[in-house]
C-alpha positions as CSV (number, residue, x, y, z in Angstrom):
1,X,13.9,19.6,20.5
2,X,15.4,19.0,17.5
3,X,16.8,15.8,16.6
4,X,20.6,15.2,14.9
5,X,21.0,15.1,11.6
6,X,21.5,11.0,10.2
7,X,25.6,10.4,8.8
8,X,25.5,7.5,6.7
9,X,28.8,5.3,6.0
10,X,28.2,3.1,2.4
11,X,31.0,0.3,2.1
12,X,31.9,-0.6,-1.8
13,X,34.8,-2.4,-3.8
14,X,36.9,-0.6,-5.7
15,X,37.5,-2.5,-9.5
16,X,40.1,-4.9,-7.6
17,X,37.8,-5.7,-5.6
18,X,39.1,-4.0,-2.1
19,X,37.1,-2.4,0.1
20,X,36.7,0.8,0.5
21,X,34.1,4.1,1.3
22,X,31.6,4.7,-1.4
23,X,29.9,7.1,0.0
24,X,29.7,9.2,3.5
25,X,27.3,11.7,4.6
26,X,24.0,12.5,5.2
27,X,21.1,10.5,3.8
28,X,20.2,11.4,0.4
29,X,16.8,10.7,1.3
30,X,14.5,12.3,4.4
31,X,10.9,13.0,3.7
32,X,8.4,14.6,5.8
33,X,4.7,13.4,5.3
34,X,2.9,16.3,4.1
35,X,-0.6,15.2,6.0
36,X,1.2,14.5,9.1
37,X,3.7,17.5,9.8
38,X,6.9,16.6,11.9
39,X,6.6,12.7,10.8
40,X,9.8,12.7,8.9
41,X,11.3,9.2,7.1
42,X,15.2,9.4,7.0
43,X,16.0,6.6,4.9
44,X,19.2,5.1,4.6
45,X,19.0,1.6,2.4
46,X,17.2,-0.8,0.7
47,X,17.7,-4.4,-0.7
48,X,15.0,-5.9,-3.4
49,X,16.4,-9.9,-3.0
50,X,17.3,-12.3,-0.8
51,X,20.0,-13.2,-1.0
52,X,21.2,-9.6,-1.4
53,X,23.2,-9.1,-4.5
54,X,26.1,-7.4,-3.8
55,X,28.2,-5.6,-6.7
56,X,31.0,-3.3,-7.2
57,X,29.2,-0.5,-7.8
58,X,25.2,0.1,-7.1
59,X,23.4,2.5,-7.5
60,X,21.9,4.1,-4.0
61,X,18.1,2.9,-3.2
62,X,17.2,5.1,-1.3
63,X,16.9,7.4,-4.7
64,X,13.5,7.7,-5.7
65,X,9.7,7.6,-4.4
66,X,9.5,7.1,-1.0
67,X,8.0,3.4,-0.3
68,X,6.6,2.3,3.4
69,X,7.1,-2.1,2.8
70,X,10.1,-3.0,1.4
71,X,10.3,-5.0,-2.1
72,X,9.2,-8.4,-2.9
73,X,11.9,-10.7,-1.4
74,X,13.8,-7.6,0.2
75,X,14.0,-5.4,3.3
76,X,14.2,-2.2,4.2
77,X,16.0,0.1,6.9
78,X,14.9,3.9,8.2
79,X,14.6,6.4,11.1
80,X,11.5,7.5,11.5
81,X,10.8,11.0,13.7
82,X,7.3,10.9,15.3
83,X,6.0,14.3,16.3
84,X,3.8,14.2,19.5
85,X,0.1,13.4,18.6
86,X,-2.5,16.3,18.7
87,X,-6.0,16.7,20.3
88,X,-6.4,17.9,16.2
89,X,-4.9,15.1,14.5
90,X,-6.7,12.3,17.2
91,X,-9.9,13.9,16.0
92,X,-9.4,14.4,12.1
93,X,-6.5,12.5,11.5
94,X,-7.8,9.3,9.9
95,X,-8.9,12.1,7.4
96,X,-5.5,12.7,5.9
97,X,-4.1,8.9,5.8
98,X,-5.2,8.1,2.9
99,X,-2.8,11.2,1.7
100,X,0.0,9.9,3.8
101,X,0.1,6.6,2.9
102,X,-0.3,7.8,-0.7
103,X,2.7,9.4,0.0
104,X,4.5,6.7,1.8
105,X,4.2,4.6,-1.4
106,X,0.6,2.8,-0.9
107,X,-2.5,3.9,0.4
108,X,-3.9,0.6,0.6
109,X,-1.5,-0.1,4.1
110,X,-4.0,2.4,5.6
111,X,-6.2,0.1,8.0
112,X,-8.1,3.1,9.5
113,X,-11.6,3.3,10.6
114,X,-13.9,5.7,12.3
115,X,-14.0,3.1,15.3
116,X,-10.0,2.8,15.0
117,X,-8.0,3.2,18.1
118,X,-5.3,5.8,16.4
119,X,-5.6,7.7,13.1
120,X,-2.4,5.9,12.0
121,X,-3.8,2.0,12.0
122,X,-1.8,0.2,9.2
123,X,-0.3,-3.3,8.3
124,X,2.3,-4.8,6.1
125,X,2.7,-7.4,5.2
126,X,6.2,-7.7,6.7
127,X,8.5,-8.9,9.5
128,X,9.7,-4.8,11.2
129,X,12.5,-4.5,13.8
130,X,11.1,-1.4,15.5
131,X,13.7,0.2,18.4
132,X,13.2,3.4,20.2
133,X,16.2,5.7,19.6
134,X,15.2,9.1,21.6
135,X,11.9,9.7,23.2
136,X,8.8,7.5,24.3
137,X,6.4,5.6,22.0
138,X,3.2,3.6,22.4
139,X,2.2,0.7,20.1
140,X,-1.5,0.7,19.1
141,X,-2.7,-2.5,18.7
142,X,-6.3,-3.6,18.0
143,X,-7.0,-3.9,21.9
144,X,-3.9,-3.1,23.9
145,X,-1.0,-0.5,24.2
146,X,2.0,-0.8,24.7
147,X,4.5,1.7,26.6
148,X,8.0,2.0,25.1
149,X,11.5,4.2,25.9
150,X,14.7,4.4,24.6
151,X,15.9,1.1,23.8
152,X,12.7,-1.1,23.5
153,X,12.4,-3.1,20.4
154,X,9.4,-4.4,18.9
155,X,9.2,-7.2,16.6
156,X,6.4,-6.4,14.7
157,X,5.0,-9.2,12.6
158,X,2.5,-8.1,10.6
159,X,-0.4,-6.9,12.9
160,X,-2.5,-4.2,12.5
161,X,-1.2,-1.3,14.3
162,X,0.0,2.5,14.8
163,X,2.1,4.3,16.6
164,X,1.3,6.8,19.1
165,X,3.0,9.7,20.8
166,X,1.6,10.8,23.8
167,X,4.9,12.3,25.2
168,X,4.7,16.1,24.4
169,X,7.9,15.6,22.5
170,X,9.7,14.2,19.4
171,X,10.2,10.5,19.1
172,X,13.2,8.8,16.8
173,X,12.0,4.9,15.9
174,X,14.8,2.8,14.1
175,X,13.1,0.5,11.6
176,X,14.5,-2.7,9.8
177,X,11.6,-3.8,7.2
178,X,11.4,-7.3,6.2
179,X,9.1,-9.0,3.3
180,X,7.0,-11.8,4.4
181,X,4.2,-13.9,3.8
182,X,1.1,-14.4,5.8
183,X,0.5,-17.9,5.7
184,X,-3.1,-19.3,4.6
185,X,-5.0,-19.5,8.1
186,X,-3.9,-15.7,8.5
187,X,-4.2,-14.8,5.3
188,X,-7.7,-15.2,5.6
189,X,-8.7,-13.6,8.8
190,X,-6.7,-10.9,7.8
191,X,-8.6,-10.7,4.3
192,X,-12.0,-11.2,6.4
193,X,-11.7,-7.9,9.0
C-alpha cells in the first residue's frame, strides 16, 4: 500500500508586510535511507533558534543534507514511512546503521549493539512529538514495548530507543523534533552505558 504524497502550504509576507502563500506543493525534500529500503523521511521544515526568527523571505530548510536532530536551539518537523521489519533486517540489520545514520546526518545517534533489542536503537538528545498517522508501530525501549495505532503520540524524551514494525505493512510516524539538554545526573548515566 502505498502511502499519499505530502502537500505542503508555506505562509510568507509579501514587502508590505501582508500575508500571503510562499510556497505550495509537495515537499522539496523526501529521502529514502539507502541501508534501510522503504524508510523514507518526507521533510517539511526546520527552525535553528528559539525564538524562531521570522522574516519576509527565507530561504526553505528543508534544502540540503538530510539531518535526524534538529539544530542547536531549534526543532524539527517530518513524516517518516516505516516499511514492515524483516526476518533479514532483525538479523543483519544493526550491520547497515552505521550507513543510515551516516546518512540521516550523524552516525554517532546509532546506539546499536549485538545484544540490542532492534537493529534501529538510537537517541537524541531531543524532546520528539512522535504520532502515528497510518499503520501500527511498536516503541523499543531498553526493556519494554510499546504497541501503538493510528493516533498514539509518544513524547519521546531522550531515551534510547527504536522503532519497530511488526505489522506486515507500511507505517506513516509524524515527528516534531525538539533540542534539549540532558541535565548533569542524566548526562552521566547516559555517558556511562
Amino acid at each position: 500500500m502505498a502511502l499519499p504524497q505530502i502537500h505542503r502550504v508555506v505562509t510568507g509576507h509579501d514587502e508590505l508586510g501582508r500575508a500571503h502563500v510562499a510556497s505550495a506543493g509537495p515537499l522539496p525534500s523526501v529521502v529514502e535511507i539507502q541501508a534501510i529500503p522503504g524508510t523514507v523521511f518526507h521533510e517539511v521544515w526546520a527552525t535553528g533558534a528559539t525564538p524562531a526568527p521570522i522574516g519576509a523571505q527565507e530561504a526553505d530548510p528543508t534544502i540540503g543534507p538530510l539531518q535526524l536532530a534538529p539544530p542547536p536551539h531549534g526543532t524539527r518537523i517530518r513524516f517518516v514511512d516505516i516499511p514492515p521489519d524483516t526476518p533479514e533486517f532483525l538479523a543483519h540489520g544493526h550491520e547497515r546503521m552505521a550507513q543510515a545514520f551516516t546518512q540521516a546526518g550523524d552516525a554517532r545517534l546509532s546506539t546499536v549493539r549485538e545484544d540490542s533489542p532492534h537493529p534501529l536503537m538510537h537517541r537524541t538528545e531531543t524532546v520528539d512529538y512522535g504520532v502515528v498517522i497510518d499503520g501500527e508501530l511498536t516503541l523499543v525501549l531498553d526493556n519494554e514495548d510499546v504497541q501503538l495505532g493510528p493516533g498514539s503520540v509518544v513524547v519521546q524524551r531522550g531515551t534510547n530507543h527504536a522503532w519497530a514494525n511488526r505489522s506486515g505493512r507500511p507505517c506513516r510516524m509524524l515527528f516534531v523534533l525538539v533540542d534539549g539538554r540532558y541535565d548533569a545526573a542524566l548526562a552521566a548515566a547516559v555517558a556511562a552505558r
